[in-house]
N, C-alpha and C positions, 0 to 999 in steps of 0.2 A: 826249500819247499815249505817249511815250517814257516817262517818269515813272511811269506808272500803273503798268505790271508790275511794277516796282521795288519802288512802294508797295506793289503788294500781296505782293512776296516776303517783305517787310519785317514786313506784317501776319500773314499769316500764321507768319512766324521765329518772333514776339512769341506771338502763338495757341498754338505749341508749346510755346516756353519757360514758357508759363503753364501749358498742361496738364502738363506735367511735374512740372513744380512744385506742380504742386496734388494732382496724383494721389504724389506723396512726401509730401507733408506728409498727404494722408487714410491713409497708410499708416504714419504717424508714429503718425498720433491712432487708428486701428484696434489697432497694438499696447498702447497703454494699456491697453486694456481684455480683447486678449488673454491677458493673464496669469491673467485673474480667468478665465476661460473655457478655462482651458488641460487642468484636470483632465478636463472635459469633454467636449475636442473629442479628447484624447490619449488621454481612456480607454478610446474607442472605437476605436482601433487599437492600441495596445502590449498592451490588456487583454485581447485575444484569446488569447493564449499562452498561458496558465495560468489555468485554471477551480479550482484548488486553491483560489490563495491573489487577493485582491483587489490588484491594482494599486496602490498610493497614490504621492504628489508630496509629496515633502521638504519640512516647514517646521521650521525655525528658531525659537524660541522660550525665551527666556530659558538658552541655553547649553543647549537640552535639544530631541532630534531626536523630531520629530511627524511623522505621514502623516496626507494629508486623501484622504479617499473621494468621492463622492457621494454626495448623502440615498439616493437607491437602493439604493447598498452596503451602509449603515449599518442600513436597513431588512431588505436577507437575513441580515446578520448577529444582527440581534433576532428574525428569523420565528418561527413554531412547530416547524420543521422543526429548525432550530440549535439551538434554547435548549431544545426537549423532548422530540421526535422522536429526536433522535442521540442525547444521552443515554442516555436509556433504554434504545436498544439496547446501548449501553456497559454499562450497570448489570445488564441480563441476560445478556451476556457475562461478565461480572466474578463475577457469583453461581454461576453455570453453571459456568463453563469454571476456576476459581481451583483448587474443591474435589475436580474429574474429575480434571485434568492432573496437578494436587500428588500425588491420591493414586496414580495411574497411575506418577509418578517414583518415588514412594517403591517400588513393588512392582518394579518393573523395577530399580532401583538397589540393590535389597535383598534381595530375595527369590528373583531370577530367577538361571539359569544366563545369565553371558553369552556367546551367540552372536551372529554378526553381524546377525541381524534385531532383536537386543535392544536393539544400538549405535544402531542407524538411528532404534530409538522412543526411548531413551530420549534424547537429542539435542530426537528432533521434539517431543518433553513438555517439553521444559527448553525448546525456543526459543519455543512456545507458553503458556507459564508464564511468562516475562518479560516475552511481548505484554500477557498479563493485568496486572501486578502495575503499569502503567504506567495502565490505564486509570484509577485513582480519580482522578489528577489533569486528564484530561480530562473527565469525568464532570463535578465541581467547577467544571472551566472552562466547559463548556457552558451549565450552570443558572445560573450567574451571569451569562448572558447575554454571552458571548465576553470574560469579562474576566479575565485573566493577572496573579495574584496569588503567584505564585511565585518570580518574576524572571529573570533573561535566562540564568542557566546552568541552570537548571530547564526551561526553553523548550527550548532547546539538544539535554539530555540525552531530553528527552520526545519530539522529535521527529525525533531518533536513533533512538533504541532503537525507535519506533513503526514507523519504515520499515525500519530494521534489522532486527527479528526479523519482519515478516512477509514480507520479499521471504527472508530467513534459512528461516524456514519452507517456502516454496516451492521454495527450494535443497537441501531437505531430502526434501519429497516427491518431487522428481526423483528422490534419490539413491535412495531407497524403493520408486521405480519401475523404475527402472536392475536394482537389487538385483534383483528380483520375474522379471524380463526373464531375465536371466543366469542364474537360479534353475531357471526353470520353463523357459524357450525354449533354453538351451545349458547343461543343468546339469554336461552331464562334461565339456566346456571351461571353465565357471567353477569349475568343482571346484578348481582347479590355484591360484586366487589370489584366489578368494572367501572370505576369511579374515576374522577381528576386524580385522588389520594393514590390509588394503581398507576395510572398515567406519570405523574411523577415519579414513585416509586422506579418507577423502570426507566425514566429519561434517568434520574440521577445515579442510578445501579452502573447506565453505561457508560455514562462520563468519568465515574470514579473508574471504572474497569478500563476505559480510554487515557485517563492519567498512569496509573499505576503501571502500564504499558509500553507508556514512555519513560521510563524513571531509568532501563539500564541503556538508552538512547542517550540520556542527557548525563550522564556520569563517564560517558568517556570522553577523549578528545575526539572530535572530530575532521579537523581542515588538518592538514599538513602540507607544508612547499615541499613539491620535486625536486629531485636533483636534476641537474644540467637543462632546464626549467626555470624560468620565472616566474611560474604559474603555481599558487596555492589553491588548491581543490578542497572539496567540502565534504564528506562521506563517499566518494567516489572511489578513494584508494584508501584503503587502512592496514595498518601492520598486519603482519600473517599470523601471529600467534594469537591476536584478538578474537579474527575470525574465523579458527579452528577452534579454539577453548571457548569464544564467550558469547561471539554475535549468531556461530553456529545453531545451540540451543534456543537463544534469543529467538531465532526469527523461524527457528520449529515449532516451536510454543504460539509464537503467535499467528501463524499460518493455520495452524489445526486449532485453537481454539479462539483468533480473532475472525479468520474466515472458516474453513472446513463445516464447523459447529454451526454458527450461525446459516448456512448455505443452507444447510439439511433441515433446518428449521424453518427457515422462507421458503424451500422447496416445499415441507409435507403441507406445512400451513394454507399456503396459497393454493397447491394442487386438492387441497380439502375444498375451500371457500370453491375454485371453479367447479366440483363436484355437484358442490352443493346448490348453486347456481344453474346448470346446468339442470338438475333436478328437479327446479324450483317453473320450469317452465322457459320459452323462449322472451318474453318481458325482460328476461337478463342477461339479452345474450348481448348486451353492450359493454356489461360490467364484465362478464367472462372473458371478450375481447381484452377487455382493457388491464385484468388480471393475470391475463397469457403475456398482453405488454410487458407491465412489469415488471415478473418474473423473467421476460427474456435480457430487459437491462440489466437487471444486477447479471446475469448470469454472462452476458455477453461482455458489459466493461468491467468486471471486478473479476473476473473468472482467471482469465490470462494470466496476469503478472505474479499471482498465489501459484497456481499451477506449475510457470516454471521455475518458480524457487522450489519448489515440491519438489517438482521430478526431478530437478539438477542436485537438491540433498539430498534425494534417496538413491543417485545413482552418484559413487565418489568412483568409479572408472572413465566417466563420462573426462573429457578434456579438452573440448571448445568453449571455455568459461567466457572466453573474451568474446567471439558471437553470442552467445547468450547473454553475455552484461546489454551488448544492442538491441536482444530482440527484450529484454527483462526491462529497459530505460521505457522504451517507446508502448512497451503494454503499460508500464505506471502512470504514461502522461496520458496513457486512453484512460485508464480507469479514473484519472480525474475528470476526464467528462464526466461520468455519472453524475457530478455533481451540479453541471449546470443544466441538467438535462431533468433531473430530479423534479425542479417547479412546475417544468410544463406536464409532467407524468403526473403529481399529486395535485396540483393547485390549478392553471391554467388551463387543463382540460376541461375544468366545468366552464359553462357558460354562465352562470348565475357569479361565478367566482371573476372571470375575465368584465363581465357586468358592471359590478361591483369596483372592481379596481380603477373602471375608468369612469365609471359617476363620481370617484372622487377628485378627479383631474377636472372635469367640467364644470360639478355646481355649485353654486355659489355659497350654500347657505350648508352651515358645517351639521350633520345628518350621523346620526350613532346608527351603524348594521349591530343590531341584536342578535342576530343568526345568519349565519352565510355555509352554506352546502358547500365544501370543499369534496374532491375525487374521494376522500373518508369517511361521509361523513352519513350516506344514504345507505343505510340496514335494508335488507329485500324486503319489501314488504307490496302488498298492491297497489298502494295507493300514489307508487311513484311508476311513471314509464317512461318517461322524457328521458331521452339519448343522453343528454347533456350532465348526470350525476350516474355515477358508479357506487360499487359497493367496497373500493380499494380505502 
């Protein structure tokens, strides 16, 4: 009787030290096969952060760095949506917007008196014109089914200048609006420093703010070849630990203070100038038309693709990263309309501007425009009513 407890403390000692032991060694042999199962079970938590670009896990191969996806990733990256869809809208951007904007710079860089509303377009042509001249090598990359055939400073520069001039753009309509604001809403207080010298001031504030933007864009790698793939992608898939640690903050930053900021600013701005318009008598209600336009493009092509990179980083439960990389792809290549849509909203609306552009195609004898009324360029005043100039 004495013995027994003993025994049995003994036995069960023994009981423990075996379940221990046995539950370490199952977790021995568990990890084996964790590793084969890592992308999978990791992809569904780190891949939430970034609907942009697809997650991938490091392999090593012959002294040369691969990402491995899941068959799932590798199937949105082949969709219809990727390979023909985006395209295309890139190809009818690129037709559209190349031929409008180019010749829109040239008449404003050439033909126009420069005042400050001339500074503000012709800026917004030029940084609109570089978004273009970038698109054939995504176009190319698309139809070729997500493959990056240009190489890694190519990747680099394309995907620079791509976020560069269109958040640059939007820094630009700010300034556009700001202008329009101080014009029409306080014009004999901006009288005083409403100049060329303010005009540039503010094109060149956004360009540096536009470069500077891109600088943690262009310091990492960007292309990497797939595994069990032929195909090298270009910003499409990036390591996970980049973007949880680096591209995460990167592209909060620049969501809230490339678009958010500036949005609020073209909102109060312009919803002021229609106020004030509206105020000012029915004699403007073409220019009010035309400053509800406006504002509905940026809000309509630039709204989206900021939005759901917003909502998908403030929601890290969220888990269809991979449908939202599709609907995130196809809001970016809309929001590149904007930019060829841009001309005909600023410049090509006027009639004296559309005028203009084709007396120079016709006449013979070479003629200097001293002054040309672009959609910017007409203050309310009474002495204008013609449909044909606004106050944008």
């Amino acid at each position: 009787m004495m013995g027994s407890p003993h025994r049995m403390c003994t036995n069960y000692s023994l009981l423990l030290v075996l379940a221990l032991l046995g539950n370490s060694l199952s977790n021995l042999e568990y990890d084996d096969y964790s590793n084969e199962d890592q992308s999978n079970e990791t992809g569904k938590e780190g891949s939430v952060l970034c609907p942009r670009s697809f997650p991938g896990d490091i392999v090593y191969k012959e002294n040369q760095t691969f990402l491995s996806i899941p068959t799932t990733s590798r199937v949105h990256l082949n969709s219809f949506i990727t390979v023909m869809l985006i395209p295309s809208i890139y190809t009818i951007v690129f037709l559209v917007g190349l031929p409008s904007n180019a010749l829109a710079l040239w008449v404003l860089a050439t033909k126009v008196k420069k005042m400050t509303s001339t500074i503000f377009l012709m800026n917004l042509a030029f940084a609109d014109l570089l978004l273009i001249l970038v698109l054939p090598f995504k176009i190319s990359y698309y139809f070729l089914g997500n493959n990056w055939i240009f190489g890694e400073v190519m990747c680099r520069s394309l995907t620079s200048f791509f976020y560069g001039n269109m958040y640059c753009s939007i820094l630009l309509l700010m300034s556009i609006s700001v202008d329009r604001y101080l014009a029409v809403v306080h014009p004999f207080f901006s009288r005083t420093f409403r100049s060329n010298t303010f005009a540039f001031g503010m094109c060149f504030t956004s360009w540096i703010i536009a470069i500077l933007s891109t600088i943690p864009l262009a310091t990492i790698r960007q292309s990497y070849p797939l595994t069990l793939t032929k195909f090298t992608v270009c910003h499409d898939v990036l390591p996970r630990q980049e973007q949880t640690e680096y591209l995460f903050y990167y592209f909060m930053c620049l969501i809230v203070l490339g678009f958010l900021l500036p949005l609020c600013i073209i909102i109060f701005c312009y919803a002021s100038v229609i106020r004030a318009l509206i105020a000012s008598g029915d004699k403007y209600s073409y220019a009010v038309k035309l400053s509800a336009l406006v504002l509905v493009i940026v809000v309509v092509f630039l709204t989206p693709s900021n939005v759901v990179l917003l909502l998908h980083y403030s929601d890290h439960c969220l888990h269809s990263y991979e449908d939202l990389y599709a609907v995130y792809m196809v809001c970016l290549a809309i929001s590149s309309i904007n930019s060829c849509v841009d001309p005909f909203v600023y410049y090509y609306v006027s009639d004296e501007f559309r005028e203009k552009v084709i007396r120079q195609f016709r006449k013979k004898p070479r003629l200097s425009i001293t002054s040309l009324k672009t959609s910017k360029d007409i203050l309310p005043t009474s002495n204008y009513t013609t449909h044909s100039h606004s106050v944008l």
